[in-house]
C-alpha positions in Angstrom: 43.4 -1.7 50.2 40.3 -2.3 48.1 38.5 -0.9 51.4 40.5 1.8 51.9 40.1 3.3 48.1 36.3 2.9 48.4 36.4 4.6 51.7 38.3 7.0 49.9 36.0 7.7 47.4 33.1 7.8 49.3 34.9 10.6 51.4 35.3 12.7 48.1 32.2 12.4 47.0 31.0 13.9 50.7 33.7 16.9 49.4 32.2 16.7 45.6 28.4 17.4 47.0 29.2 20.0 49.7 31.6 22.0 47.4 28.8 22.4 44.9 26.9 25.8 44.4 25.3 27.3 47.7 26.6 28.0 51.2 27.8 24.8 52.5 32.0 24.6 52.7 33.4 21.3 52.3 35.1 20.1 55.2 38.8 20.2 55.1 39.0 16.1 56.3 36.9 13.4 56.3 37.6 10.4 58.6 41.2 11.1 59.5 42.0 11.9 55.8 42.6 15.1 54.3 41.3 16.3 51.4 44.6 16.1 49.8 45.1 12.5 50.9 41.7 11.8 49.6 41.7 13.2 46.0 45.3 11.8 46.0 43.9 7.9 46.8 41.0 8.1 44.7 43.3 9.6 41.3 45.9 7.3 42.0 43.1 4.7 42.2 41.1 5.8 38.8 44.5 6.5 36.9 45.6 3.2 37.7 41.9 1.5 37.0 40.7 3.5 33.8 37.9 1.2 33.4 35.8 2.8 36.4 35.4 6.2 34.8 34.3 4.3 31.7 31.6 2.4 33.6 30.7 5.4 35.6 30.4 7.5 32.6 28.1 4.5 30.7 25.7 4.2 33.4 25.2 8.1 32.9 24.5 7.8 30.0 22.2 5.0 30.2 20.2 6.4 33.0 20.0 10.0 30.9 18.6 7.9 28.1 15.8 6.2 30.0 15.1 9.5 31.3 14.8 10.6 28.0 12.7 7.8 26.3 10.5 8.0 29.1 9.8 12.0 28.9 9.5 11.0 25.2 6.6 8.5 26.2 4.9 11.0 28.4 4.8 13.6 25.9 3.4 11.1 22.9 0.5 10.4 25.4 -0.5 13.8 24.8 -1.0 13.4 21.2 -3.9 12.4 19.1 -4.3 10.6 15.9 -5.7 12.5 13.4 -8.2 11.4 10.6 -5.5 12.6 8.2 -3.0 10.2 9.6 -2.8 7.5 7.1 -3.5 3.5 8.2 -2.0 1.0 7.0 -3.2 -2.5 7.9 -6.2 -3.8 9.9 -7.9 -0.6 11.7 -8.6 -3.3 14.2 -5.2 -4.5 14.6 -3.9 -4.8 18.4 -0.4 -3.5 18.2 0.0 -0.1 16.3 3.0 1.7 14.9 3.2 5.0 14.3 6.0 6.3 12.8 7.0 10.2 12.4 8.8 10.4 9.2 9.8 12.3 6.2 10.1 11.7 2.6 13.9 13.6 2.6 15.0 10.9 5.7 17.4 8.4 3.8 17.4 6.6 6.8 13.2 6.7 7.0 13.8 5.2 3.3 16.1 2.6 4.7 12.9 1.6 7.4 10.4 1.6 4.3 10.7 -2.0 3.8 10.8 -3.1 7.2 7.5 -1.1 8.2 5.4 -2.9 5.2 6.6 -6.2 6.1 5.2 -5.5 9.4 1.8 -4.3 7.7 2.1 -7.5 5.6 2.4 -9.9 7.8 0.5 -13.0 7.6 -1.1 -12.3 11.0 -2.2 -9.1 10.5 -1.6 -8.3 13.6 0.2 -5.1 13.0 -1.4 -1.8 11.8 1.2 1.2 11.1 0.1 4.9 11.3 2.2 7.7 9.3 2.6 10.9 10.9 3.9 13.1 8.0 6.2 15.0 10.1 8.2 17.1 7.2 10.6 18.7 9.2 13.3 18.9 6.5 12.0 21.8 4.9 9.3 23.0 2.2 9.8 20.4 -0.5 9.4 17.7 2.7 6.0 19.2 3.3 5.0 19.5 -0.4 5.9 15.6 -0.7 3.9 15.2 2.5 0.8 17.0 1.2 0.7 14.6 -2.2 1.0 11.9 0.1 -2.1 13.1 2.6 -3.9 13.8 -1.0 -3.0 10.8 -1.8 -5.8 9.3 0.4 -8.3 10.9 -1.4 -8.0 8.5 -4.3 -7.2 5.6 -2.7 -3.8 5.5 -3.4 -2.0 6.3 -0.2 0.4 3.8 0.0 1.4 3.6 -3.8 1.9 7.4 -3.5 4.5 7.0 0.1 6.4 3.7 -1.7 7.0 5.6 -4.6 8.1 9.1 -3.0 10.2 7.2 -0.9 12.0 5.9 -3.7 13.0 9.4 -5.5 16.6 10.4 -3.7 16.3 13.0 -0.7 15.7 16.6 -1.7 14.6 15.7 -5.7 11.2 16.7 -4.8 9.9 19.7 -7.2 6.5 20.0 -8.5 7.4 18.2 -11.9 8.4 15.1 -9.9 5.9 14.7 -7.4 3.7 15.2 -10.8 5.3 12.3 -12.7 5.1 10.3 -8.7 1.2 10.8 -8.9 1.0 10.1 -12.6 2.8 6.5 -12.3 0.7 5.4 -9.7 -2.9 6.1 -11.1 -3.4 9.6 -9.9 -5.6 12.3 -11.4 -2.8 14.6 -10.9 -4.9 17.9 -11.5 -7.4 16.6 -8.8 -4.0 16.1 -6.4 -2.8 19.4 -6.9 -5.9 20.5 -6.1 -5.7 18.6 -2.8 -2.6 19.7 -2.0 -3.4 23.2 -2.1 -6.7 22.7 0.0 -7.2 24.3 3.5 -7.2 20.6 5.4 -4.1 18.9 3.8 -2.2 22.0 4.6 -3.5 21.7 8.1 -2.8 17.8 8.6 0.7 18.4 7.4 1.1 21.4 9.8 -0.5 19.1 12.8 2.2 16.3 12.0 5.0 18.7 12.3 3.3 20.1 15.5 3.0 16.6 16.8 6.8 15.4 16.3 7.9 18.7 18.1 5.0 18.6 20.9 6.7 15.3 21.8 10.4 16.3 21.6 11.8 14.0 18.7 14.8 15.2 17.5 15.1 13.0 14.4 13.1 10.5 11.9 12.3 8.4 11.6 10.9 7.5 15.1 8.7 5.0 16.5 5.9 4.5 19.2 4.8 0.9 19.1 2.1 0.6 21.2 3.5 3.3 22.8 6.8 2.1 22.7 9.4 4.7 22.1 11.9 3.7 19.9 14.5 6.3 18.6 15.7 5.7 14.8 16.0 2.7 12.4 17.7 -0.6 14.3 15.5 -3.0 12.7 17.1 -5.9 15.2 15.6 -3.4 17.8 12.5 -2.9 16.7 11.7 -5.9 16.0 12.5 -6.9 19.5 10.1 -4.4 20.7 7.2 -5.7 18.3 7.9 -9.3 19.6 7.6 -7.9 23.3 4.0 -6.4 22.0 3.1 -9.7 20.3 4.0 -11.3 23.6 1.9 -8.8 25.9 -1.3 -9.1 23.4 -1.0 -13.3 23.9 -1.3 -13.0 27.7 
């Protein structure tokens, strides 16, 4: 019977592929079978066996995915790390995560933690590169641009820790003020930064970098070129132990 219903289904798929768009008619039988004896079968078959559409419908979706995280890959290939990009960890370091994010992303506030602890590591074998992609409108990119002038005092990653820590979409120029003020800044000097010709530009580059590769989200990850979509830190951390393991051998 088994036989019969994969026969079956084999036959309607012949019917599915030649009724699609173009000139080719589907036959009206297939083996003996009518078309009508055929769709008949195969429903009777998936109404009483549920479970197959499921499946069927899962390994869609999982091969649209890897299609997906593999045009992803492709397209960060194409990208170039800027000077503006901020390092964190040994410049030397043999696995590298870059992560696209943005200081109005709770969930890229959630990941905060997990990406230091991966930059302070006792074997330093981890550097992390920021691409201030502030897609979540202008008080994103003003947050991104005291970040990137940030840099210019030394005090890159006191600045992202503590703008990651002010809620999503408090950002006005009084806060981002008091932000540079409690971590050492000469504010006047940042606001001058911000304002300059090249921070604009770097911010504008990491926007035009998260949409050149086709992210739809932040944060996201490439680690050592690694896509990885979002903040599963199980995940992630599974892909930084399968860089670990590739750098040992």
């Amino acid at each position: 019977m088994r036989l019969q219903i994969m026969t079956a289904a084999t036959a309607l798929m012949a019917l599915t592929a030649c009724s699609g768009q173009g000139s080719v008619k589907a036959p009206d039988s297939v083996d003996g079978l009518t078309k009508a004896q055929i769709e008949a079968i195969v429903k009777e078959y998936l109404m009483r066996e549920p479970i197959v559409l499921a499946e069927a419908f899962n390994e869609l979706q999982r091969r649209e995915e890897e299609q997906k995280v593999a045009s992803t890959e492709n397209a960060y290939k194409q990208i170039s790390i800027s000077p503006y990009d901020p390092v964190l960890g040994r410049a030397d370091a043999p696995i590298t995560i870059v992560e696209f994010t943005d200081y109005n992303c709770g969930y890229c506030k959630l990941a905060t933690s997990w990406v230091m602890n991966q930059v302070d590591d006792r074997r330093g074998d981890v550097r992390v590169i920021i691409k201030e992609s502030a897609v979540r409108g202008s008080n994103s990119e003003m947050a991104a641009a005291a970040a990137i002038a940030a840099q210019k005092q030394g005090k890159y990653r006191e600045m992202h820790l503590a703008l990651m820590k002010v809620p999503a979409n408090a950002y006005t120029p009084e806060i981002i003020d008091q932000v540079g003020k409690s971590v050492g800044m000469d504010v006047a000097r940042m606001r001058t930064d911000m304002n300059s010709k090249e921070v604009r530009e770097a911010v504008k580059a990491s926007i035009s970098d998260y949409e050149k590769v086709g992210l739809e989200g932040t944060p996201s990850f490439f680690i050592n070129g690694t896509y990885v979509g979002g903040f599963g830190e199980q995940h992630l951390n599974d892909i930084v132990k399968q860089a670990r393991d590739k750098v040992k051998t």
